[in-house]
C-alpha positions as CSV (number, residue, x, y, z in Angstrom):
1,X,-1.2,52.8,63.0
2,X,0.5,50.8,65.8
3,X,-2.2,50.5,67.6
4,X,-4.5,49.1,64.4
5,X,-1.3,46.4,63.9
6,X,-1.4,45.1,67.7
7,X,-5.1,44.4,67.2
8,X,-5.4,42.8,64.2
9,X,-2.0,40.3,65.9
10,X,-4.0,40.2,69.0
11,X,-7.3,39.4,67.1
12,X,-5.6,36.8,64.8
13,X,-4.5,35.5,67.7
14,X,-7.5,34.7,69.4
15,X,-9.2,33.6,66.4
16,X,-6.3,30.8,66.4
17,X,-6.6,29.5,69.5
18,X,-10.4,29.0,69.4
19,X,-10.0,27.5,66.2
20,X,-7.3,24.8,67.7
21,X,-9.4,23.9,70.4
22,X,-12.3,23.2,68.6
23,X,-10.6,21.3,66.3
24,X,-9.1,19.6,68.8
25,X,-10.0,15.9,69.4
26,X,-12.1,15.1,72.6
27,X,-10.6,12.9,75.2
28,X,-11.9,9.4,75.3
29,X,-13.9,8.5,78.3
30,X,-14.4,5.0,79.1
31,X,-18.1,3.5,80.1
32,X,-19.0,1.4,82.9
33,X,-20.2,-1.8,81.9
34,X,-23.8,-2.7,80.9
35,X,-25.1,-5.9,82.4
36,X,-25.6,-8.3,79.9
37,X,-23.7,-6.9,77.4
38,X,-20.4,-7.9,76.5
39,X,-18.0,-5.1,76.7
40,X,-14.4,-4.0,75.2
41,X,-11.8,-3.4,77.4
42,X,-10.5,0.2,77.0
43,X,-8.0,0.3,79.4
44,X,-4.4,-1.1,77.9
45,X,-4.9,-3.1,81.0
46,X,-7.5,-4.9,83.4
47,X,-7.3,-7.1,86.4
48,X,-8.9,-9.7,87.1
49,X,-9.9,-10.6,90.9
50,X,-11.5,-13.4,92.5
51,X,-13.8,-11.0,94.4
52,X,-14.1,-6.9,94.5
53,X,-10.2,-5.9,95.0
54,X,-9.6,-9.4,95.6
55,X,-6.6,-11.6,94.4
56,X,-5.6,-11.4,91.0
57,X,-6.4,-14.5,88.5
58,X,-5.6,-12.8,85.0
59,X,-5.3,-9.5,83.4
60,X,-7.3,-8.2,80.0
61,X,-5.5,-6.5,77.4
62,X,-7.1,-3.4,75.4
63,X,-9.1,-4.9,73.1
64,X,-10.5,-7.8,74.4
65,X,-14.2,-8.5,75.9
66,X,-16.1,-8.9,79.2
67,X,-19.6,-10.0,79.4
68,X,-20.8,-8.0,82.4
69,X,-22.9,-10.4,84.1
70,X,-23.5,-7.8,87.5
71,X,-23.5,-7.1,90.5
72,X,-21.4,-4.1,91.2
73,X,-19.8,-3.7,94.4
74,X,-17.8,-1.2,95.3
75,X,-16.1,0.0,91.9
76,X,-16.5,-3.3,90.7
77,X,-18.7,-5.6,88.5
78,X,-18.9,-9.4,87.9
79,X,-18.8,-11.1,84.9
80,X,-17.3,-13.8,82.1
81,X,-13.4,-13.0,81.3
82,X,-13.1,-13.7,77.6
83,X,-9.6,-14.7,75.8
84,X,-6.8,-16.4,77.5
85,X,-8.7,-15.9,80.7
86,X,-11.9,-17.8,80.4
87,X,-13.6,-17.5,83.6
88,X,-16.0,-15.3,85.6
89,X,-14.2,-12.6,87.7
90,X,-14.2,-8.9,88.7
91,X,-13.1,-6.0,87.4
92,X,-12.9,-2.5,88.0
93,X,-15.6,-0.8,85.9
94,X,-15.1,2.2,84.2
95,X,-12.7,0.7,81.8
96,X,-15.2,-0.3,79.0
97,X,-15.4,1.2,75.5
């Protein structure tokens, strides 16, 4: 009788778990940019540099758009800073909706 009691718990169990974790939302991942498209920023922030890890000229908020314009160089893409910004610049990409 015990033993039919601790299976039952430990299959109960089990079936609880798997149903949490695939309920469970899915992380978001964030996108590297498409050239010529004009992205979202998913990252609460983003820097913007004069040139790949360059100095900073602005930041983007979550939220608000960059029209990736390319190249990429090392980790980086060019492109049009939208919002308070308004200029070209780099940015780390990866940190696109």
């Amino acid at each position: 009788m015990v033993n039919r009691l601790a299976t039952r718990a430990t299959a109960g169990l089990l079936a609880g778990v798997i149903a949490a974790t695939l309920s469970a939302p899915a992380p978001a991942q964030a996108a590297n940019g498409t050239i010529g498209q004009r992205e979202t920023v998913c990252a609460s922030d983003l820097f913007v540099r004069t040139q790949p890890n360059g100095a900073w000229m602005g930041t983007l908020y979550q939220g608000q758009t960059f029209l990736v314009e390319g190249p990429r160089s090392g980790g980086y893409i060019y492109g049009f800073a939208y919002g308070h910004i308004n200029r070209r610049g780099w940015v780390q990409d990866g940190w696109f909706c």
